[in-house]
N, C-alpha and C positions, 0 to 999 in steps of 0.2 A: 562169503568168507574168502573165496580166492581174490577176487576186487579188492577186499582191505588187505590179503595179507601183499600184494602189490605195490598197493599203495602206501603201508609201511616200509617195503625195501627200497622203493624209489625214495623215501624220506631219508632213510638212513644213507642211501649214497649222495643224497642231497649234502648231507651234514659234511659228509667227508671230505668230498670237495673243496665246500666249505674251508675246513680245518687246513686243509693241504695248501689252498691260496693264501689263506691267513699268516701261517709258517712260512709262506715264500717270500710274500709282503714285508712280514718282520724283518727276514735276512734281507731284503734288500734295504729297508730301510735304515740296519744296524750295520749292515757292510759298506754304505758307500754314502758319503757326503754330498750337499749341494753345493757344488762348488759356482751357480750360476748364482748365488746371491753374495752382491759383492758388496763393500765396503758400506755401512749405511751409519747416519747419528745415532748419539745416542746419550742416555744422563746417569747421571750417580743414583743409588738405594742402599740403604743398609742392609746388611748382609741376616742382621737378626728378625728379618720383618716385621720390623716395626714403623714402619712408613704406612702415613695416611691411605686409607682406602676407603671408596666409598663405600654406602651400610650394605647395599647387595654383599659385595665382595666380604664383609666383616662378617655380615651373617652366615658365610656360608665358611667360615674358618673353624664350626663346629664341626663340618664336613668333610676335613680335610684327610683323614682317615681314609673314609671310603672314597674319596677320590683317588686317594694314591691306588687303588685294587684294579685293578684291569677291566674294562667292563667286558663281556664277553656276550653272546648271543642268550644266552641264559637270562641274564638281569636287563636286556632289552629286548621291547616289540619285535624292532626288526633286524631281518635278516642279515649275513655278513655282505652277502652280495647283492642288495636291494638295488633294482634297476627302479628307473623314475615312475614306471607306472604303479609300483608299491609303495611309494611315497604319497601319502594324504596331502591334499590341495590345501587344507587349512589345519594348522599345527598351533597349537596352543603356546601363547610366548610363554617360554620357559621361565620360572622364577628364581633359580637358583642355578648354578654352574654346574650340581651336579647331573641337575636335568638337560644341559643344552650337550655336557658329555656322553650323556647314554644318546642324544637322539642323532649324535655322529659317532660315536661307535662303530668302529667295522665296516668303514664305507672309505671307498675311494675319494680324489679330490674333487672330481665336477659332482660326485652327490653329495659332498660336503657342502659344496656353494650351493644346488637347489634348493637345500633342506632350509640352508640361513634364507637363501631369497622367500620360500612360502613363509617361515617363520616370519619375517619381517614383513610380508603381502601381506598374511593374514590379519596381523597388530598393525596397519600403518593407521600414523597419527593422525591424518585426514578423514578417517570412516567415520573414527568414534571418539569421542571428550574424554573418554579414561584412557584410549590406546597410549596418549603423551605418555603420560606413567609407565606403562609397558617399554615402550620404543627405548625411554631410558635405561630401563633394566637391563635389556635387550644391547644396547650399546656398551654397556659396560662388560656385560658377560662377551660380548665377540674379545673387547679389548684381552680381559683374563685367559680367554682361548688361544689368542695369540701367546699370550705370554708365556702361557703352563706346553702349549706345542713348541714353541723356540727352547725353552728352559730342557724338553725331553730332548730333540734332537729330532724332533719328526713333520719341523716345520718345510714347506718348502717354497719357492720364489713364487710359483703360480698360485696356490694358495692363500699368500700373505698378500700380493698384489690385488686378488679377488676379493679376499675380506675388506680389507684396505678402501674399497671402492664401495663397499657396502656402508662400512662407515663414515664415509667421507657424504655419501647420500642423505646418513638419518643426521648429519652434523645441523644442518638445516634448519629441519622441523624441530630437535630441543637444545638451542644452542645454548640456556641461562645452562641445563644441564651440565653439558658438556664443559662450560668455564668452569663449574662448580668442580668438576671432577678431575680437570687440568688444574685450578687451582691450588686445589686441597695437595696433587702430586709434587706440585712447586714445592709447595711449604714442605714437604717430607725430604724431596732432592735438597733444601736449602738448610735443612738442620744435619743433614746427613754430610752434611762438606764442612758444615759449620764444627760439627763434635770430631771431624775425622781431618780435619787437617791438617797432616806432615805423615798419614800415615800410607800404605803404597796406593797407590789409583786402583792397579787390580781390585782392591781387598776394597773400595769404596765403590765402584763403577760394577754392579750387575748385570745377570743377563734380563732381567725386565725391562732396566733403561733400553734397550739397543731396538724394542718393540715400541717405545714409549716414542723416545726423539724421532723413529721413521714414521712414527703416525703424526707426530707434530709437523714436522717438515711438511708434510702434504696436505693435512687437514687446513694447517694456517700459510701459504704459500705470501706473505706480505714481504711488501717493501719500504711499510712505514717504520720510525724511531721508538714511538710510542704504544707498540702493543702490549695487551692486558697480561698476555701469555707469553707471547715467543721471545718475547725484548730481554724479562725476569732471566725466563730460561738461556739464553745467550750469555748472560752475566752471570749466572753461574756454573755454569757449563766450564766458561773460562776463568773462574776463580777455580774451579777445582781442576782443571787445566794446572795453574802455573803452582799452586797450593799443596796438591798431596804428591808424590815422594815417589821418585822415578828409578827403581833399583833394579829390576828385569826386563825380559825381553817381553814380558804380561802388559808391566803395567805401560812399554812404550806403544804396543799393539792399540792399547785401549788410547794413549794418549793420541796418534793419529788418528786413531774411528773419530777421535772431540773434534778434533783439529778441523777435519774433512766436514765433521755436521756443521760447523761454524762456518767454512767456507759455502757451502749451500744454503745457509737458513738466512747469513747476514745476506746474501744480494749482493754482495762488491761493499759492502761498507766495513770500514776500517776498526779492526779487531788487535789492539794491542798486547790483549792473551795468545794471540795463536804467534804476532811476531816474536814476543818474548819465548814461547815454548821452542818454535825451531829453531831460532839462535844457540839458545842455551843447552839445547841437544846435542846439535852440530858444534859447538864448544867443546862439551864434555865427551865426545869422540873424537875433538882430536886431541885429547891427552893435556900432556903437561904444558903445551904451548898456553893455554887460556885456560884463565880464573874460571869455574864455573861455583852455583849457588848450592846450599847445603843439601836440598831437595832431588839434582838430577847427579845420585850417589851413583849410579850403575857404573858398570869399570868401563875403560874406553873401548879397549879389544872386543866388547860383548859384539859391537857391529861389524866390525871390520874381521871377525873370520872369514880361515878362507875357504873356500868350497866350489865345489867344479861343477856343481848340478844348477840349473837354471833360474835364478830369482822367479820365488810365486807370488803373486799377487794376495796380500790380506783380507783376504772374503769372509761374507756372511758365518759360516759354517765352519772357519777357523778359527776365529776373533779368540776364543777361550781353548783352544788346543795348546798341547803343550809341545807339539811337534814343528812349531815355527821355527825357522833359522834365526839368527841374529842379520845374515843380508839379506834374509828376504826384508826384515823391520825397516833394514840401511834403504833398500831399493823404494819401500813404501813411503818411506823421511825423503828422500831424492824426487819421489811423484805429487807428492804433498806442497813440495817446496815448488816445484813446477805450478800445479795448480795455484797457490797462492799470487808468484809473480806474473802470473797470467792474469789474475783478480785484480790486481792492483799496479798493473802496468800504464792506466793514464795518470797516476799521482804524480805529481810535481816533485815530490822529496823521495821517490822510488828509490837513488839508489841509496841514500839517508839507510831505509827501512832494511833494505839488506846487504849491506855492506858488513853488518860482522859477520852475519851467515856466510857470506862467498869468500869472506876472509879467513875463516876457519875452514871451509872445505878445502881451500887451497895449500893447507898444513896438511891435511889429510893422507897417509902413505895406502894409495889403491891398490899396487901390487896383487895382492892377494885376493881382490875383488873380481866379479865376471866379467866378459868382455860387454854386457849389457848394460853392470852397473857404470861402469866405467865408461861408456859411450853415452849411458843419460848425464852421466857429471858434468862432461865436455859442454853437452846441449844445452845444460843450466850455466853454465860460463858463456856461451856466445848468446843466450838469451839475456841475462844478466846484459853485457855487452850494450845488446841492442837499445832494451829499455834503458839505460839508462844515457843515454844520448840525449839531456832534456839542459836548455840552457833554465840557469835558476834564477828566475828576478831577482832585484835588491828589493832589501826593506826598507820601506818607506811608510812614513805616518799612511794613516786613515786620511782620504782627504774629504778635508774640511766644506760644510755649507758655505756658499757667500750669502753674507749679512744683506738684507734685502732693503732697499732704499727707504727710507719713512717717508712715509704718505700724510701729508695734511687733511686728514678728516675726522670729523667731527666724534670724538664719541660719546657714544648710548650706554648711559648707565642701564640697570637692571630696574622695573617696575616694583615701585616700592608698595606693599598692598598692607594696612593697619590691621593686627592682629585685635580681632576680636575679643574681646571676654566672653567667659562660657553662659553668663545669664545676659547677657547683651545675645542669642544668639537665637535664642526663642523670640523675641522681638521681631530680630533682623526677619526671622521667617517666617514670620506675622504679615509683615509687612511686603515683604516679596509675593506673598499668596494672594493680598490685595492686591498688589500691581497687578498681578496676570490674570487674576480675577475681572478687573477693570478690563485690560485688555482684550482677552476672552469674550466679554459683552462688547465691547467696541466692535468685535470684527463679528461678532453675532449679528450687532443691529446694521450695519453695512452690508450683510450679507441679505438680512432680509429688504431693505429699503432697494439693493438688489432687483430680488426674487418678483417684489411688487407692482417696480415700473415694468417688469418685463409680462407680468400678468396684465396690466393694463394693458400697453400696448397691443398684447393679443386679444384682448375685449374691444379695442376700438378697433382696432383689422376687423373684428366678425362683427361689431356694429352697423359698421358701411359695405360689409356685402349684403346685410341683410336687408338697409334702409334701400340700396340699387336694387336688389330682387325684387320688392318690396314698389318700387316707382315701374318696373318694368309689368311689374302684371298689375296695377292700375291702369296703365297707359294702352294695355291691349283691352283692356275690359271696357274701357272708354271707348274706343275706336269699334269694338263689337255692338255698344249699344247704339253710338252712331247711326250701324250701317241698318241695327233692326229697325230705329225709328224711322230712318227712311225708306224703309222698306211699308211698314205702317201707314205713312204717308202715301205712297203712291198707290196702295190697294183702295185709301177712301174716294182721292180723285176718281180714279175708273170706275165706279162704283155710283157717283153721282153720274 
C-alpha cells in the first residue's frame, strides 16, 4: 500500500509538470513570432473553402469540429513530454488528419519530426504493394499539417524545413499521386482568380497558398517552359498579380510575396506580370505625375510615410499582420526591384524593361523616408546605371538560306507495286506457299545429297583401312608359315 500510494504522488507531480511546461510553451508560442521565416511563394484560395481537395482531406471535413478542440493528454496515448524511447518504432499510418493530430499532440519540434519519420519507416512504399496507398495518404496529411500549423500561428522555420524534406523524399515513390493532388489545387487557384478578379488580392490570396507555392518551389525546382505543374502555376500566380485590386498596405504585402515567388520559380525567365506590377506600383506612389490602372486604387502617401524607426523586412510570420508600416512595404518594392534587375541584367532590351520604373522613382519626394530607404534608392539608380550600359543592335531581316546549286541527277521515282483485289489474294497466297514449298524441298534435297557424299566418303576412309589391316596380317601369317615349313623340312633331313 505505501508502494502505490508513492507511486501515485510521483504520477500526480508528473502531471504537474506536465501542465506547467504546457502553459509556458503556449506563452511562448503566443508571445513571440518567428521572425526567422522570411519572405516565401505563394498562390491564391478562396476564402469560403471551397477549393478542390483531395478525398482524404474531404473526408475528413466531417471532423472539422473536433479538430478545432485542443487535443490534450487525456484524448491521447501519449504523454506531453514523451522522450524518443516512448515513441513506438512502428506507428500505424494514420488515415485521417485527425489521427496524425493526436499522435503530435504535445510534443516538441524534433519529436514531431521522429514521429513523422517512424510513421513514414513504418508505411514505406518499397516493403509492401498496399504501403503506395498509405504513403499517399500520408503525403497529403503532412501537407494539411502544414497548412492547419501556419494558419494557427505555431508553425515554425525548422519544423516546415524538416517536414518539407520529408515530403520532397515520398514525392518520388507516388509521383502520379502527387500531380493528381497539385493538379486538382491548380484547378481551384484558377477558378479562384478567375470568379475574383478586380476584387482585393488580400481577400483572394490565403494563408494555405504561402504553404502550397513553398512546397512547389522546392518539390519541382525546374528550368524547363513546359512543366505540367509549375509553368500553369506561374501563369496564374501572375494573372492574379496584375488582375485583382491593390488598395492597402495587405494586399501590396501579398503582392511582393507573388512577385518574389516568380522571381525564384521562373529561373531568370522573363515574367511580364511581375514587370508590369512594379512599374505600376512605383507609378501610383508617385502621385499625380503618372497615369496609373483602375486596379492599383491604393493612395500614394500610403508608402511614403514618414517614420523614424528602422525598415523591417516582410517575413514569414508577418505576411498577414496588420502592424506593417507602409515603408517597411516601400523598402520591400525597393528589394524586389533590386532582385528582379539582378535577374535580368544580361537582357539586351534591360533598360527598355525598366525605364518607367526608374522613371517614376525619380519623381518620387524621399524626404520623409529612412536614411536606409533612401540609400537603397540611390543603389537602384547606380545599378540601373550600370546595366544598362548595353549597345542595341539594329534590326535587320532574318537572314536568308542560299539557294543551293541544282545538281543534274537522275531522279527515282517511288516503286509502284499493283494493288491486289481481295479474292485475287487467296490465290496470291496459294501460290507463294507453293513456291516456298518447292523451295523448302529444294534445299531439303541438297541438304541431304549433302549429308550422303559425306557418308560415303567416311565408308571408303574405313574400307581401306580395313582392306590395309587386312593385307598386313595375311602377309605376316604367310611369312610364319614360311619359316614353320622350313623348320619341317630340316628336322626330316637330320633324321634320314
Amino acid at each position: 500500500e505505501e508502494e502505490q500510494g508513492s507511486e501515485e504522488e510521483e504520477e500526480e507531480e508528473e502531471e504537474k509538470e506536465g501542465e506547467e511546461e504546457e502553459e509556458e510553451r503556449a506563452d511562448g508560442v503566443s508571445g513571440e513570432e518567428d521572425d526567422s521565416l522570411k519572405l516565401l511563394p505563394e498562390i491564391a484560395e478562396e476564402e469560403d473553402g471551397n477549393c478542390a481537395f483531395d478525398e482524404v482531406i474531404a473526408a475528413d471535413d466531417d471532423e472539422e469540429e473536433e479538430e478545432d478542440e485542443p487535443v490534450t493528454a487525456e484524448h491521447s496515448d501519449l504523454t506531453t513530454e514523451a522522450p524518443d524511447r516512448d515513441i513506438p518504432f512502428v506507428i500505424e499510418a494514420p488515415e485521417h488528419y485527425s489521427e496524425l493530430k493526436k499522435l503530435l499532440a504535445g510534443r516538441d519540434e524534433g519529436t514531431k519530426v521522429t514521429v513523422i519519420k517512424r510513421i513514414i519507416a513504418s508505411n514505406f512504399p518499397t516493403l509492401r504493394e498496399e504501403n503506395k496507398a498509405k504513403t499517399a495518404v500520408i503525403y497529403v496529411l503532412l501537407i494539411k499539417y502544414l497548412v492547419k500549423s501556419y494558419s494557427d500561428g505555431s508553425l515554425t522555420r525548422p519544423l516546415l524545413e524538416a517536414v518539407t524534406l520529408e515530403i520532397f523524399n515520398l514525392t518520388k515513390h507516388v509521383p502520379r499521386d502527387v500531380y493528381t493532388h497539385f493538379f486538382n489545387y491548380f484547378n481551384s487557384l484558377l477558378h479562384t482568380v478567375e470568379n475574383n478578379a478586380g476584387k482585393n488580392l488580400s481577400a483572394v490570396i490565403a494563408k494555405r497558398n504561402i504553404i502550397y507555392l513553398y512546397l512547389l518551389e522546392r518539390i519541382y525546382p525546374v528550368t524547363d517552359y513546359k512543366h505540367p505543374i509549375l509553368t500553369p502555376i506561374l501563369m496564374t500566380v501572375g494573372w492574379a498579380l496584375t488582375s485583382c485590386g491593390l488598395r492597402s498596405v495587405a494586399d501590396l504585402k501579398i503582392g511582393l510575396y507573388l512577385s518574389n515567388f516568380i522571381l525564384r520559380a521562373s529561373k531568370g525567365r522573363y515574367s511580364p506580370d511581375l514587370i508590369y506590377f512594379l512599374s505600376q506600383t512605383v507609378r501610383r506612389t508617385a502621385g499625380k505625375h503618372f497615369e496609373y490602372v483602375s486596379n492599383f486604387a491604393f493612395k500614394p502617401s500610403l508608402l511614403l510615410k514618414g517614420d523614424d524607426s528602422k525598415p523591417h523586412p516582410i517575413c514569414f510570420s508577418t505576411l498577414y499582420s496588420k502592424d506593417t508600416s507602409g515603408s517597411d512595404v516601400f523598402h520591400g518594392l525597393l528589394l524586389t526591384i533590386r532582385s528582379a534587375m539582378q535577374t535580368y541584367h544580361d537582357y539586351t532590351a534591360f533598360a527598355g524593361l525598366f525605364h518607367t520604373t526608374f522613371r517614376a522613382l525619380s519623381e518620387l519626394d524621399t524626404s520623409a523616408l529612412h536614411s536606409d530607404t533612401t540609400s537603397l534608392l540611390s543603389s537602384l539608380t547606380a545599378l540601373y546605371t550600370q546595366y544598362s550600359q548595353k549597345t542595341m543592335p539594329f534590326l535587320r531581316y532574318a537572314d536568308a538560306k542560299p539557294v543551293s546549286i541544282k545538281m543534274y541527277e537522275p531522279k527515282f521515282g517511288e516503286v509502284w507495286v499493283r494493288e491486289r483485289k481481295s479474292k485475287d489474294e487467296t490465290a496470291h497466297l496459294k501460290r507463294k506457299v507453293k513456291s516456298e514449298m518447292k523451295g523448302a524441298v529444294r534445299e531439303i534435297r541438297k541438304d541431304n545429297r549433302f549429308i550422303s557424299r559425306l557418308k560415303h566418303k567416311e565408308r571408303a576412309s574405313a574400307d581401306a583401312d580395313r582392306k590395309r589391316k587386312v593385307n598386313e596380317i595375311m602377309g605376316f601369317l604367310s611369312k610364319e608359315q614360311g619359316e614353320a615349313n622350313d623348320l619341317k623340312y630340316r628336322k626330316k633331313r637330320g633324321q634320314a
